[in-house]
One Martini backbone bead per residue (centre of mass of N, CA, C, O) as a GRO file, in nm:
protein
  148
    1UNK     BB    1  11.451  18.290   5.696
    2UNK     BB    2  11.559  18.180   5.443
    3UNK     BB    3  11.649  17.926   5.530
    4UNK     BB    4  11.338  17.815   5.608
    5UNK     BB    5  11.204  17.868   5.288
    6UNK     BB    6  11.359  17.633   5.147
    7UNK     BB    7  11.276  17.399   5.239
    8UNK     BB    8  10.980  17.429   5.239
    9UNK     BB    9  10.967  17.438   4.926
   10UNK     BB   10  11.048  17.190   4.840
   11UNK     BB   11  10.818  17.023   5.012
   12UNK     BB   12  10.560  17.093   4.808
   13UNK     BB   13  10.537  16.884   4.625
   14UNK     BB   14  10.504  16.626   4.813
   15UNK     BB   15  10.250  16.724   4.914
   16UNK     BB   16  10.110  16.735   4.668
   17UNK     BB   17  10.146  16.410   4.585
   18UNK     BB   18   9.989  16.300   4.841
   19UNK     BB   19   9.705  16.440   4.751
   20UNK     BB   20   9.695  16.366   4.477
   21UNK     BB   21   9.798  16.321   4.122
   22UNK     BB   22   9.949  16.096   3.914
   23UNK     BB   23  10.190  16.022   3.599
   24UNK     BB   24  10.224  15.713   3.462
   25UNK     BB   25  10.388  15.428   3.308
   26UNK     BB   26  10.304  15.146   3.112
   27UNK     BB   27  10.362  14.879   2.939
   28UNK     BB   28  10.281  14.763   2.628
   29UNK     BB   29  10.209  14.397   2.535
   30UNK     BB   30   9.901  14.463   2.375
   31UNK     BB   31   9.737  14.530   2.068
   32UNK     BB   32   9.376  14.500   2.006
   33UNK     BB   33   9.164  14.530   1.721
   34UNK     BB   34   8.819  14.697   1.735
   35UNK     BB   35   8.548  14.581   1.571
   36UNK     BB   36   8.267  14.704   1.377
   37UNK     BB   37   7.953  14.568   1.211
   38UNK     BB   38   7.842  14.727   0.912
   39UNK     BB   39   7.536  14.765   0.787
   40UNK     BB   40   7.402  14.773   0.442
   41UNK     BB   41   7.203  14.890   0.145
   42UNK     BB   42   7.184  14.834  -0.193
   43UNK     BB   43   6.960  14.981  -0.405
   44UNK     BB   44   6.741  14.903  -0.683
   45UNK     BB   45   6.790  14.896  -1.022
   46UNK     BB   46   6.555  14.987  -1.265
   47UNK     BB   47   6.510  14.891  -1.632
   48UNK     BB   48   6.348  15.027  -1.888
   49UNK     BB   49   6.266  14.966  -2.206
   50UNK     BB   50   6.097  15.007  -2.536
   51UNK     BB   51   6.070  14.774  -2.716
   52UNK     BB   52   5.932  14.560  -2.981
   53UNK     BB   53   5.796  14.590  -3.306
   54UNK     BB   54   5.801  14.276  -3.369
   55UNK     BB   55   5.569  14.229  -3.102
   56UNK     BB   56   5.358  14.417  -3.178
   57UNK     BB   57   5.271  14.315  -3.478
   58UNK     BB   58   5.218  14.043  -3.385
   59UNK     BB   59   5.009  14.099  -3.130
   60UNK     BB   60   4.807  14.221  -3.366
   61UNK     BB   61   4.753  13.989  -3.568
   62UNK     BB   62   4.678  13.774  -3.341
   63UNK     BB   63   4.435  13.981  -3.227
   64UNK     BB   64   4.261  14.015  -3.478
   65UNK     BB   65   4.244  13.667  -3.549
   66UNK     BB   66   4.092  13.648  -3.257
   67UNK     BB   67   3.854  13.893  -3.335
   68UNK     BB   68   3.729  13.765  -3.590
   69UNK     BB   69   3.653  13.450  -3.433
   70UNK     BB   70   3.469  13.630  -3.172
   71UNK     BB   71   3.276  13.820  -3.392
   72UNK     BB   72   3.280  13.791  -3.753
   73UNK     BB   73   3.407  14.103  -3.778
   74UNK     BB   74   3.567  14.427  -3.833
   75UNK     BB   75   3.609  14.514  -3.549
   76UNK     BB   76   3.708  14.275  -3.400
   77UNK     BB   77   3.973  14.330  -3.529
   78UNK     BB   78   4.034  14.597  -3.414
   79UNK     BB   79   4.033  14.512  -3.107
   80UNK     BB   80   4.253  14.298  -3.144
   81UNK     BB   81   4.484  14.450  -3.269
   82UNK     BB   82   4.523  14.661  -3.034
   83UNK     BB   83   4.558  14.438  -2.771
   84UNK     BB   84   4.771  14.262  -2.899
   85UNK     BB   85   4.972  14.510  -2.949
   86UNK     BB   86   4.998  14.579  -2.668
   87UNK     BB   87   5.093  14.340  -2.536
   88UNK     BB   88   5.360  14.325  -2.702
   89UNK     BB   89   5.462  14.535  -2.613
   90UNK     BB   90   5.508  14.469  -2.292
   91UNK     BB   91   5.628  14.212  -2.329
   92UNK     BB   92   5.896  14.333  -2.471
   93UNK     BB   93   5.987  14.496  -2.243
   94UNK     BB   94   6.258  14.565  -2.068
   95UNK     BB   95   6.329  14.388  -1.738
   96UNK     BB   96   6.612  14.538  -1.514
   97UNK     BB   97   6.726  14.404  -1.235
   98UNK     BB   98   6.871  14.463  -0.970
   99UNK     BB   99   6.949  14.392  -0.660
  100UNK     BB  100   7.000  14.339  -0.340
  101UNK     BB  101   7.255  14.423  -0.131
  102UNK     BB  102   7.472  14.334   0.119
  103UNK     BB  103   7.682  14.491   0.343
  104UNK     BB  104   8.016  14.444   0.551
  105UNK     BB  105   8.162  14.668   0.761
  106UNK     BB  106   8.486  14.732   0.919
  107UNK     BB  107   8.512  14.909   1.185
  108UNK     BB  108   8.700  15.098   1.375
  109UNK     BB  109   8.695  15.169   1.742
  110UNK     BB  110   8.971  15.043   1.879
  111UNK     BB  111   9.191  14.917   2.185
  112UNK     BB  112   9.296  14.666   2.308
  113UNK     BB  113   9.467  14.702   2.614
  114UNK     BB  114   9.776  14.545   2.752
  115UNK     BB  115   9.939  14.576   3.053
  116UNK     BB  116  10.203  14.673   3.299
  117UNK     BB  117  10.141  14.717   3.641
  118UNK     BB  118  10.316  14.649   3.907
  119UNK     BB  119  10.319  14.346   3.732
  120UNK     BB  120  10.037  14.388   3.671
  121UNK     BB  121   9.761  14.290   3.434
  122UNK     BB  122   9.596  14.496   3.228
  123UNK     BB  123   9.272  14.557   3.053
  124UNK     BB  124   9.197  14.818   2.801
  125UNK     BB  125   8.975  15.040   2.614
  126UNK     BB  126   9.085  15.239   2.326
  127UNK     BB  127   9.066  15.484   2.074
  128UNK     BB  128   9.340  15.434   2.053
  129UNK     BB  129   9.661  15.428   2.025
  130UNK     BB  130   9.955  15.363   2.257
  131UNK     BB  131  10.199  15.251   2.200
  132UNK     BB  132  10.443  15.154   2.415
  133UNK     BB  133  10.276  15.341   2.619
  134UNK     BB  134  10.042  15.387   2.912
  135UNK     BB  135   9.883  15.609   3.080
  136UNK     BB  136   9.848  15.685   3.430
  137UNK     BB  137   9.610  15.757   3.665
  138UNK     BB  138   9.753  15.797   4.018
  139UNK     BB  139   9.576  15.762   4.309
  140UNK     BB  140   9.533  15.922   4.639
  141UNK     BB  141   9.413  15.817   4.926
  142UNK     BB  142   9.306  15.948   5.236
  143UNK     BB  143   9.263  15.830   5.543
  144UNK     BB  144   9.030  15.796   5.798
  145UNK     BB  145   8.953  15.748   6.130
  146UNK     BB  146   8.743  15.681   6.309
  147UNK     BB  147   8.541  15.819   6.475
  148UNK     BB  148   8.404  15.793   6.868
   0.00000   0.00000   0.00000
């Protein structure tokens, strides 16, 4: 019984990969990485100053002597005044913005890989390196005959 137990025990293996599928590796001939590019925009910054003293104050002179020339009196001056000095000041902040830039980045997303399996040339794309060798899940298919 012994006798006969171990020949079968050998061949178990055999019947396993004849129906199953087996692990192979295929020699890896060229891998070119795969970039895909991503745009962002950043956004702009301004900065607003706080104005120049001397064009509020100009302003203001130059308000007053058109408001007295359009009133003919002392309020009219007072209102050019007020109004001028207002204009000089806003005229005169600082307001200085960045532009928006666009960048485009190149970001690695995987790699077409060639390699050679018995014989003929095969090209697919992984998320990784597979270094010198790339591993094949080689299935078996049993064909069966049509029944009639």
């Amino acid at each position: 019984m012994r006798k006969l137990l171990l020949p079968l025990l050998a061949l178990l293996p055999l019947t396993a990969a004849a129906h199953g599928s087996r692990t192979e590796y295929a020699r890896v001939i060229d891998v070119e990485p795969v970039y895909q590019k991503y745009s962002y925009r950043q956004q702009a910054n301004c900065y607003v100053g706080h104005g120049d003293a001397g064009a509020t104050i100009a302003g203001a002179v130059i308000g007053a002597a058109i408001g007295h020339e359009i009133s003919g009196h002392k309020g009219g001056s007072v209102a050019g005044a007020v109004i001028g000095g207002s204009l000089g000041h806003e005229l005169s902040r600082d307001g200085v913005c960045r532009q928006d830039k666009r960048y485009r980045r190149p970001v690695l997303t995987g790699y077409n890989v060639t390699y050679r399996y018995h014989g003929d040339l095969y090209t697919r794309f992984m998320p990784e390196h597979p270094g010198r060798h790339v591993q094949i899940e080689h299935r078996r298919h049993k064909r069966f005959a049509n029944a009639h």
